[in-house]
VEXDREN-2710 file (C-alpha; in Angstrom, 1 decimal):
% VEXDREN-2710
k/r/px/py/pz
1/UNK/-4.6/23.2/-25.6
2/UNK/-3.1/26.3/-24.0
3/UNK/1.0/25.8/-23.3
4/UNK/0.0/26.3/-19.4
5/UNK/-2.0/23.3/-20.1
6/UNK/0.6/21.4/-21.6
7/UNK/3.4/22.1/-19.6
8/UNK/1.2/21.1/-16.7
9/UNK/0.7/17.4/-18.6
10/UNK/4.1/17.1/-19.5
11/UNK/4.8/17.5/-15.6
12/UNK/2.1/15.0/-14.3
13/UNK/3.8/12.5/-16.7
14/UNK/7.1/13.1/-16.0
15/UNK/6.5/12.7/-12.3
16/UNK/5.3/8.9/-13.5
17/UNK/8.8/8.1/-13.5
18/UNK/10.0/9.8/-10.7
19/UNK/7.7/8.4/-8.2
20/UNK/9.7/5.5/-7.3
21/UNK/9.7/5.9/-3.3
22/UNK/8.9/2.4/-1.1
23/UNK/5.4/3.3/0.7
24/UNK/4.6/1.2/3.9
25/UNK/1.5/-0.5/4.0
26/UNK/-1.1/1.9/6.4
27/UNK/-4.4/1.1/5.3
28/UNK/-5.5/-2.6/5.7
29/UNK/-3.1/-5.3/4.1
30/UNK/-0.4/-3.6/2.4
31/UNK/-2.9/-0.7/0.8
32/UNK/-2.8/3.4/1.2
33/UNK/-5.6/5.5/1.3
34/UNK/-3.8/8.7/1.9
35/UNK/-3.5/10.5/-1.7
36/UNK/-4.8/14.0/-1.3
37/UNK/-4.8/16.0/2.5
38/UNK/-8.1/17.6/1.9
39/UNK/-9.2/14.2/2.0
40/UNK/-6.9/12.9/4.6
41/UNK/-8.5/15.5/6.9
42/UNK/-11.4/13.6/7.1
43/UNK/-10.2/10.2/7.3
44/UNK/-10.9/9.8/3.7
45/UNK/-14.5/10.6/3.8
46/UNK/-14.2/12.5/0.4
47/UNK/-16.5/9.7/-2.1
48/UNK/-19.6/12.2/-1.8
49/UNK/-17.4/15.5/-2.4
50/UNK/-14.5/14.4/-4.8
51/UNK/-14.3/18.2/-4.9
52/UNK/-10.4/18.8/-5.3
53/UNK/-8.0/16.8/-7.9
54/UNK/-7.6/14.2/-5.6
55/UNK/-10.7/13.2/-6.9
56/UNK/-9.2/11.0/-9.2
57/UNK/-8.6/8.2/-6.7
58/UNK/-11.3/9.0/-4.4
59/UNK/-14.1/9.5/-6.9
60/UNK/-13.9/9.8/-10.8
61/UNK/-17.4/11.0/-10.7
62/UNK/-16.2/14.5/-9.4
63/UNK/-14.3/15.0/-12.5
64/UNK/-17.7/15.6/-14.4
65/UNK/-17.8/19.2/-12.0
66/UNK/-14.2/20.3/-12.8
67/UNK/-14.6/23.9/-14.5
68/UNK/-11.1/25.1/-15.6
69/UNK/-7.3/23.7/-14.8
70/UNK/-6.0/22.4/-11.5
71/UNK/-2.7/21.0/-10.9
72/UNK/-2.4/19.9/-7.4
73/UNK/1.2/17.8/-5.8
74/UNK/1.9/16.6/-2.5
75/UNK/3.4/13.9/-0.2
76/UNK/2.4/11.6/2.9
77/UNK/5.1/11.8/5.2
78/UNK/4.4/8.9/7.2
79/UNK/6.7/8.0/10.3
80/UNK/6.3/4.8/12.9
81/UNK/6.5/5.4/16.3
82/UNK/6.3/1.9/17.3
83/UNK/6.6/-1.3/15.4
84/UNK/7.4/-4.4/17.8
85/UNK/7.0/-8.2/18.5
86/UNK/7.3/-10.0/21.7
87/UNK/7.1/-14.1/21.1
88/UNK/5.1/-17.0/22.3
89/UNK/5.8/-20.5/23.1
90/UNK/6.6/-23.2/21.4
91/UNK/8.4/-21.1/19.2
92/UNK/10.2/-18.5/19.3
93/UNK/9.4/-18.5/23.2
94/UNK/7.9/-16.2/25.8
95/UNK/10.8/-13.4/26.5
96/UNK/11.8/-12.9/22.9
97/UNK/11.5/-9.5/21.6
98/UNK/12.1/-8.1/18.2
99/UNK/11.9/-4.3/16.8
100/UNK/11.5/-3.3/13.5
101/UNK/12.9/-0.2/11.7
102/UNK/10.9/2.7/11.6
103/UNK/9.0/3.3/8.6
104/UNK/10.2/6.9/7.6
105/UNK/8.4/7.1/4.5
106/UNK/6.9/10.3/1.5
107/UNK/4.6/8.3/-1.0
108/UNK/3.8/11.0/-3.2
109/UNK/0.9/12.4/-5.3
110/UNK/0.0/14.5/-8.2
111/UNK/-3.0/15.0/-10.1
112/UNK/-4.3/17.6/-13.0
113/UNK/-7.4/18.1/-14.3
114/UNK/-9.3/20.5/-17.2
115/UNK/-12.1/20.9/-18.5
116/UNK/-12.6/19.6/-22.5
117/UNK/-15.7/21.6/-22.6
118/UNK/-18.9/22.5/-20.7
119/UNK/-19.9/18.1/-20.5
120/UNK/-16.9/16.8/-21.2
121/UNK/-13.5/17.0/-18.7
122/UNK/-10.3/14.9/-18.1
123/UNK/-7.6/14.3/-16.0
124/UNK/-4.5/12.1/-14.9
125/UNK/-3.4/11.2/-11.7
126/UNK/0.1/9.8/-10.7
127/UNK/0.0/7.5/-6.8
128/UNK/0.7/4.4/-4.8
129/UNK/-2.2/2.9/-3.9
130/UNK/-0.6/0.0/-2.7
131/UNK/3.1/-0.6/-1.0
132/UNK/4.6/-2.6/1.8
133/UNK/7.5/-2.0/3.7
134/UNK/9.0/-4.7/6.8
135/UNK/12.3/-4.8/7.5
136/UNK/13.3/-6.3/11.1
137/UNK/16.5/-4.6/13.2
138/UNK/19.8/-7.0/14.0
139/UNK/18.5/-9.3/10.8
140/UNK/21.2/-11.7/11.7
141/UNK/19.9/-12.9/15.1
142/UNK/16.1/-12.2/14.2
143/UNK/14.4/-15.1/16.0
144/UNK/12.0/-14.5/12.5
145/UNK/15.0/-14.2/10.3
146/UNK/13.8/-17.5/8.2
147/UNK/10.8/-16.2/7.5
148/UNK/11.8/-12.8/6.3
149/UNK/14.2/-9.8/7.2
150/UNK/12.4/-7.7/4.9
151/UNK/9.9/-7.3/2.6
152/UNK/9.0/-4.0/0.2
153/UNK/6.6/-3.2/-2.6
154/UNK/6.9/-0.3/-4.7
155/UNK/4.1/0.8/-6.4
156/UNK/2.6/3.5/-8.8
157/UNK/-0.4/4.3/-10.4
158/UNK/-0.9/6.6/-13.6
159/UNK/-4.6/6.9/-13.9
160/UNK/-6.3/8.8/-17.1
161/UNK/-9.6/9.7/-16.6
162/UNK/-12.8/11.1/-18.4
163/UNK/-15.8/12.9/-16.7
164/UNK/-19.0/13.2/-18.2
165/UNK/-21.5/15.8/-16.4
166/UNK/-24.7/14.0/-17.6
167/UNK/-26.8/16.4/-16.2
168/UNK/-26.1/19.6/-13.8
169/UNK/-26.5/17.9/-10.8
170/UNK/-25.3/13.9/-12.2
171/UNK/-21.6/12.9/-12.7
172/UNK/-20.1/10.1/-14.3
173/UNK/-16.2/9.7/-14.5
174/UNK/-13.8/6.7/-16.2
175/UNK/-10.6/5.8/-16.7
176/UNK/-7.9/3.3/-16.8
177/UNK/-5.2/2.5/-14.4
178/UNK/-1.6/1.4/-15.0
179/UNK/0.4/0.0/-12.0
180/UNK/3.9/-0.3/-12.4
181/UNK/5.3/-2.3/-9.3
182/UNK/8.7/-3.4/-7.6
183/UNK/8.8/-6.3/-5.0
184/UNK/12.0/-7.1/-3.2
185/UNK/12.1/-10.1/-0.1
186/UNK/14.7/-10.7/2.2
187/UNK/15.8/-13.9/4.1
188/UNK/18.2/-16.4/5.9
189/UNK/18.6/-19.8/4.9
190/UNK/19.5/-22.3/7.1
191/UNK/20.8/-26.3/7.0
192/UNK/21.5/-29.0/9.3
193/UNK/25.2/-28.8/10.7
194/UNK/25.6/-32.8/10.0
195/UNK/27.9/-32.5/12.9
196/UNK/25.9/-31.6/15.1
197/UNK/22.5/-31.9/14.0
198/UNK/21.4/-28.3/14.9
199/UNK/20.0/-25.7/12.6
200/UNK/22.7/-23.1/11.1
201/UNK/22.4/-20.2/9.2
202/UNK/24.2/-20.8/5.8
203/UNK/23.0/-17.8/3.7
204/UNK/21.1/-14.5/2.8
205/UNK/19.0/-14.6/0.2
206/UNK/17.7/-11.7/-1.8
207/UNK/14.7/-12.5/-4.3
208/UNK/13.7/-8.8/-6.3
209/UNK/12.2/-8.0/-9.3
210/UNK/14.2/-7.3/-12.4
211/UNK/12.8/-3.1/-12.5
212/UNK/8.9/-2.2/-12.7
213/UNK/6.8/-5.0/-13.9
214/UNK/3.4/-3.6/-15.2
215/UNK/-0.7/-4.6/-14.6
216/UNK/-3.3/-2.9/-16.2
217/UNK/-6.8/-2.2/-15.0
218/UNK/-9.6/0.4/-14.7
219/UNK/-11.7/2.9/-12.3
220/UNK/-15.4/4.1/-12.1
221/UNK/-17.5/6.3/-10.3
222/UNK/-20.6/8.5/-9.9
223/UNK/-21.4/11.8/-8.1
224/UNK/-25.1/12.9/-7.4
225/UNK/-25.4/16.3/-5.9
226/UNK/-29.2/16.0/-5.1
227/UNK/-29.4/19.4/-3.5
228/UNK/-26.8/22.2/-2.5
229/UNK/-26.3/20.6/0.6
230/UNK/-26.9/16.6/0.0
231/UNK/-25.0/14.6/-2.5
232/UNK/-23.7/11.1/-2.7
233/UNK/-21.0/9.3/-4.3
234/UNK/-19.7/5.3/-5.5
235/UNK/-16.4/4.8/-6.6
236/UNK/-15.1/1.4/-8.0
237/UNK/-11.2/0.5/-8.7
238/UNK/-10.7/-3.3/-10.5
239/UNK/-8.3/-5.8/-9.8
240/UNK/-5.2/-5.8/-11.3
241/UNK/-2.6/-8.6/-11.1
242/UNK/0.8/-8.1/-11.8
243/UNK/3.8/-11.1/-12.9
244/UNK/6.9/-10.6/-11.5
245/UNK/10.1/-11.8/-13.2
246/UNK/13.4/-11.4/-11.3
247/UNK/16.2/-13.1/-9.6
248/UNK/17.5/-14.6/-6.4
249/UNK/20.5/-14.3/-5.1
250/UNK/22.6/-15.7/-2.3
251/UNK/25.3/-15.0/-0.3
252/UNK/27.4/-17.3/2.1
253/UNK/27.5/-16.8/5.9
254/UNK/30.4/-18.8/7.3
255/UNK/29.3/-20.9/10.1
256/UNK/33.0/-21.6/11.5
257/UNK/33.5/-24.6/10.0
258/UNK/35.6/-25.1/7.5
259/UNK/34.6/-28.1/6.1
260/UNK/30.8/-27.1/6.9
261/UNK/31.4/-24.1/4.7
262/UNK/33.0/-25.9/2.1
263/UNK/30.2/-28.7/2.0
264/UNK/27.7/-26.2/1.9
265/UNK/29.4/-23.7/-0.7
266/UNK/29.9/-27.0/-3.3
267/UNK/26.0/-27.5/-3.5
268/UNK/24.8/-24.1/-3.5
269/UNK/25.0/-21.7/-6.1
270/UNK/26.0/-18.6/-4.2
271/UNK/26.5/-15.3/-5.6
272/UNK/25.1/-16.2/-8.9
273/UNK/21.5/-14.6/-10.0
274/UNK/19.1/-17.1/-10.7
275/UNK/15.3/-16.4/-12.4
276/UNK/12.5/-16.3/-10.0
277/UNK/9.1/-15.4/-10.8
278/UNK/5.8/-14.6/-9.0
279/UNK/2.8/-12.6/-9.1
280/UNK/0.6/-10.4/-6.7
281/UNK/-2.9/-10.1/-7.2
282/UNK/-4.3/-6.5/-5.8
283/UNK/-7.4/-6.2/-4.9
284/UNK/-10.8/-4.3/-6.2
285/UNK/-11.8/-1.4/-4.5
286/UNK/-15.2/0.0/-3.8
287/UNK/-16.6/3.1/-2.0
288/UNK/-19.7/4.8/-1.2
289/UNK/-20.5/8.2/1.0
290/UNK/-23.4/10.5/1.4
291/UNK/-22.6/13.7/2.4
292/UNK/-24.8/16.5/4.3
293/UNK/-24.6/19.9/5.0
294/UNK/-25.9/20.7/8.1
295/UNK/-25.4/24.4/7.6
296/UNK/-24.0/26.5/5.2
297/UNK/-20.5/26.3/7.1
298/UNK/-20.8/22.7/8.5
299/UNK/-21.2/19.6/6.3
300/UNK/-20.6/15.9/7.3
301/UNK/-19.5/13.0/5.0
302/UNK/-20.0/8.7/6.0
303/UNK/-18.2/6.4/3.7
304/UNK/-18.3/2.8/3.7
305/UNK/-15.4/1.1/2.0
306/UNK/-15.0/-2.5/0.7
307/UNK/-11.4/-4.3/-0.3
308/UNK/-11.6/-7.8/-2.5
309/UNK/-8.6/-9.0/-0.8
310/UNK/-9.8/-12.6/-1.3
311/UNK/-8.0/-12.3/-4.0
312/UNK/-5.1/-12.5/-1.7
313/UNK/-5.0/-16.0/-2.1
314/UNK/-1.7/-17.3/-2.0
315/UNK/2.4/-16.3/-3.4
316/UNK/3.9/-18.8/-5.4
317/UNK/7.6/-18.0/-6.5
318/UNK/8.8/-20.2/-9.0
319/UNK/11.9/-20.8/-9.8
320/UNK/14.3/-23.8/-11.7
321/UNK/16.4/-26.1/-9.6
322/UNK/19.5/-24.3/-9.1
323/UNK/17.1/-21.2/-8.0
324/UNK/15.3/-23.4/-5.1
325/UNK/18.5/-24.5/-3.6
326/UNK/19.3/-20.6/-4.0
327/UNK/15.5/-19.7/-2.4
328/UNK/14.8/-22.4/-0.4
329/UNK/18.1/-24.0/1.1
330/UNK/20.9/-26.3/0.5
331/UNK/18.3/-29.0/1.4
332/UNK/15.2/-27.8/-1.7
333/UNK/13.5/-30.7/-3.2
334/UNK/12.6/-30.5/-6.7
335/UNK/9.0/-29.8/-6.0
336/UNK/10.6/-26.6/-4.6
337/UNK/11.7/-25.5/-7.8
338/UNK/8.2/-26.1/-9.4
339/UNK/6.7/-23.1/-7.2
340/UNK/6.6/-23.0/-3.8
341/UNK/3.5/-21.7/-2.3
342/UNK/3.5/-19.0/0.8
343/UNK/-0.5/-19.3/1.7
344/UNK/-2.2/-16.6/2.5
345/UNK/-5.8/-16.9/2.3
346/UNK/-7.4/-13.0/3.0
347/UNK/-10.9/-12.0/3.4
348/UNK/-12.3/-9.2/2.4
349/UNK/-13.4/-6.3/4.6
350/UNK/-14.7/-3.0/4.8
351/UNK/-13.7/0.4/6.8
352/UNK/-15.5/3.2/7.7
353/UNK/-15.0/7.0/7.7
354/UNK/-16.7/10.3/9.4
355/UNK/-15.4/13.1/8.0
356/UNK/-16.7/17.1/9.1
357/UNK/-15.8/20.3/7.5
358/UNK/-15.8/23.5/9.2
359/UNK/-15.7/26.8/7.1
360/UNK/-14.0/29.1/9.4
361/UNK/-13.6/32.1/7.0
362/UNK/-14.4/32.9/3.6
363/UNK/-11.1/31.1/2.4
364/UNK/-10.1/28.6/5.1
365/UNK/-12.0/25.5/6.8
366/UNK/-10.7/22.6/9.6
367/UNK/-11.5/19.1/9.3
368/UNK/-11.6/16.1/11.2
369/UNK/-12.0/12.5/10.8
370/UNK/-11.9/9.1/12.3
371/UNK/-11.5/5.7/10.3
372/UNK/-11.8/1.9/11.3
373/UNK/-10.2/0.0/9.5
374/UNK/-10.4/-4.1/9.4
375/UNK/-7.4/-6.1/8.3
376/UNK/-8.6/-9.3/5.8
377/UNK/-5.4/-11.4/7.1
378/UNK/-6.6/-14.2/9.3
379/UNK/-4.1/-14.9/12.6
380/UNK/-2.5/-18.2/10.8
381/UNK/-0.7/-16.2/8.4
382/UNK/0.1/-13.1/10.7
383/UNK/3.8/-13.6/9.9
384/UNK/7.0/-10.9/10.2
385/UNK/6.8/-10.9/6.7
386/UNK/3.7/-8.7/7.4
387/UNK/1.7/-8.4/10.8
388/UNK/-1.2/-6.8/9.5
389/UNK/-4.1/-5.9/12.5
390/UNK/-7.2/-4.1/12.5
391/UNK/-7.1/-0.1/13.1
392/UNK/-8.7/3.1/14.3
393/UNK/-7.2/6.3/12.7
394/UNK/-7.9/10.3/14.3
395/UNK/-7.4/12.9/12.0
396/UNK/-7.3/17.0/12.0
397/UNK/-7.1/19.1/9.1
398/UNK/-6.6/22.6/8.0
399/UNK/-7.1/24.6/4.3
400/UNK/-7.0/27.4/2.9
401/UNK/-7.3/29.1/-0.5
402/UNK/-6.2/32.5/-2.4
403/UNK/-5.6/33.4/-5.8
404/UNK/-4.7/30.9/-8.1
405/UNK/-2.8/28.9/-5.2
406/UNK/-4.4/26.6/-2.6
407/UNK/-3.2/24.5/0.4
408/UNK/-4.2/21.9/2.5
409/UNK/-2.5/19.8/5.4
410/UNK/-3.3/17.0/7.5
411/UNK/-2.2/15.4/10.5
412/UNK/-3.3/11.4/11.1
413/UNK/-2.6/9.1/14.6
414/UNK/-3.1/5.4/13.5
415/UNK/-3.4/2.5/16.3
416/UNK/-3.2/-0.7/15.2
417/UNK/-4.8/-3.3/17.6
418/UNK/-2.8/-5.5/19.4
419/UNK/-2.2/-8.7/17.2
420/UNK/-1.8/-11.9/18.5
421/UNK/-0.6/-15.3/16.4
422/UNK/-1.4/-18.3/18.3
423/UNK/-2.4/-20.6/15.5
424/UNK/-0.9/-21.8/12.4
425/UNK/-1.9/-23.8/9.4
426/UNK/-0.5/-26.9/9.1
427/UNK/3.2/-27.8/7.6
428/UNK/3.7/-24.0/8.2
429/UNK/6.8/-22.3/10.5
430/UNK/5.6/-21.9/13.7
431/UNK/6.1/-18.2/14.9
432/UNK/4.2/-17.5/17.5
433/UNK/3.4/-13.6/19.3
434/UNK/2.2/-10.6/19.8
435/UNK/2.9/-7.8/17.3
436/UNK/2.2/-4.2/18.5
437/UNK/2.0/-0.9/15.8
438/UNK/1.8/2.9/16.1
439/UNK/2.5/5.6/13.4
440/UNK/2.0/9.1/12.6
441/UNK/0.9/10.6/8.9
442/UNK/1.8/14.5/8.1
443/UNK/0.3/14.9/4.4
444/UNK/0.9/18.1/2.7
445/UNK/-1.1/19.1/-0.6
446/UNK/-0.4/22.4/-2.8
447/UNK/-2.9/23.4/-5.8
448/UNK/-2.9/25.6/-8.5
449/UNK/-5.4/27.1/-10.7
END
């Protein structure tokens, strides 16, 4: 292994542990699709190409083509330009209105790959995948603030991989995944002012994971270049489920009352951290595109994508007795502290992707793209802990390439469809609304050869 080679690893590694930013969930449920801008600058359309080192999340079958070192790095700048809720009666009432911070957000990527020898090649590449970020303005009179203030979920993926070129024209690529994940949730807590007998808010509660908790799992795919111009690709990413252990913590909000407080501070254990845990399934992933050049400077990728989020089942957090009062209020019952179940119940769903290149020169090209995207969560469980809706995404694109250095940018416009909660299961909060959700994506992508 050359010391360009190495040094090159060393960095893809080291970035593992740097790669710590939140990223906001863009792509259905809380996943993210943008990892590489070539890609982004055709909505994603890349499982038929997998022609850059973004390949590694798009299409491990590409890797069998790689035919000398590439180190490519780049970010997703993605910023909300609307994130909003207006409620519904019974509860929280027609005329309520609620905003949420906007996201301002740079999940990053990085990827290297090489070539072992003329079959064999390898690579590792370093993303989030997966990542949620809500978090609700003026938390303290939130009409939702019982439900959640905020939720986030960090993510990151270090991916190995191994490409075999089974024949000149027939890729086959492998490798394993390791996600190491974060998951913080925010809350008030409320009790009945005995009193009065109206709901007051009593406390904040903060439930996070105790640093990066770690789920293994594992990737495929295949690339068939039939002819110069017509190839086709199917990628698969497994499930990986991840266990949580943390703490939750609460802190006091005085109601006023003095002997309220006092009553409420002598049975809950506030400011003290107490063990939580829980676990997130993620979902498998699987892709397939054909792609066709319509002439020598115009080709045109269709992908079809399918998410498992079935296994989206439910959230339990567990906890002991002293940790539900903490969780769950002054007023937790011991089945509390056995696990208490947030249902969720997801389908799963597919999205779909045109993607067109355009060679404008003999070293630059624009793309474009368009992307519909279904969400898997039904309207019961549409919740401010995350208002997930079905979306169409426009993108434009631009590349260009010289010696030993390549660039590519893209520029996405994501409207998520007007989501409405009118229904909810039974012995569930009602919140009842319409949530409404814009954003803009910038990614940026350098490589080097």
């Amino acid at each position: 292994m050359s010391w360009r080679r190495m040094h090159s690893v060393r960095w893809v590694v080291a970035a593992a542990l740097l790669l710590a930013a939140g990223s906001p969930a863009f792509g259905a449920g809380f996943g993210i699709f943008e990892h590489g801008s070539k890609a982004m600058g055709m909505a994603g359309a890349f499982t038929a190409q997998a022609d850059d080192p973004s390949l590694l999340f798009h299409n491990a079958g590409g890797l069998a083509f790689v035919n000398e070192d590439e180190l490519a790095a780049g970010v997703t700048w993605i910023k909300g330009s609307e994130a909003d809720f207006e409620g519904a009666a019974p509860f929280p009432g027609s005329g309520v209105r609620a905003e949420q911070e906007l996201l301002s957000e740079f999940p990053p990527h990085i990827y290297y790959v090489a070539p072992i020898n003329q079959t064999w090649k390898w690579g590792v590449g370093v993303n989030a995948p997966f990542g949620l970020v809500t978090e609700w303005k003026n938390p303290s009179t939130f009409a939702g603030r019982f439900l959640s203030t905020k939720a986030a979920l960090e993510g990151i993926d270090v991916n190995p991989t191994l490409g075999w070129q089974i024949t000149p024209n027939f890729g086959l690529g492998i490798g394993a995944i390791g996600r190491f994940s974060t998951v913080e949730l925010n809350r008030n807590v409320a009790t009945i002012n005995p009193f009065t007998q109206t709901a007051v808010d009593v406390g904040r509660v903060k439930i996070e994971s105790d640093g990066y908790d770690t789920g293994y799992g594992w990737n495929v795919g295949l690339l068939h270049k039939v002819t110069p111009r017509l190839s086709w690709g199917l990628s698969y990413r497994s499930q990986i489920s991840i266990d949580y252990q943390g703490d939750g913590r609460l802190t006091q909000i005085t109601t006023g009352n003095a002997q309220l407080d006092a009553l409420v501070r002598a049975r809950t254990p506030f400011d003290t951290n107490l063990p939580v845990k829980t676990t997130v399934d993620f979902p498998d992933m699987a892709s397939f595109g054909v792609a066709l050049g319509i002439t020598p400077r115009l080709l045109v990728e269709v992908d079809a994508n399918w998410t498992g989020w079935s296994s989206f089942e439910e959230v339990v957090i567990q906890g002991d007795n002293a940790t539900a009062r903490a969780v769950f209020g002054p007023n937790a019952n011991p089945a509390q502290a056995r696990g208490t179940v947030i249902p969720e119940g997801w389908d799963d769903v597919m999205n779909y992707r045109l993607g067109i290149k355009l060679q404008s020169g003999p070293t630059t090209e624009w793309r474009f793209g368009y992307v519909y995207d279904e969400t898997p969560q039904p309207e019961e469980v549409v919740s401010p802990l995350l208002p997930d809706a079905n979306r169409n995404g426009v993108t434009l694109g631009y590349g260009s390439t010289g010696p030993g250095l390549k660039w590519d940018v893209a520029l996405m416009y994501l409207m998520f469809d007007e989501r409405e909660r009118h229904r909810t299961l039974p012995n569930e909060p009602v919140f009842h609304g319409t949530y409404n959700t814009t954003a803009w994506l910038f990614g940026l992508t350098v490589g080097w050869k």
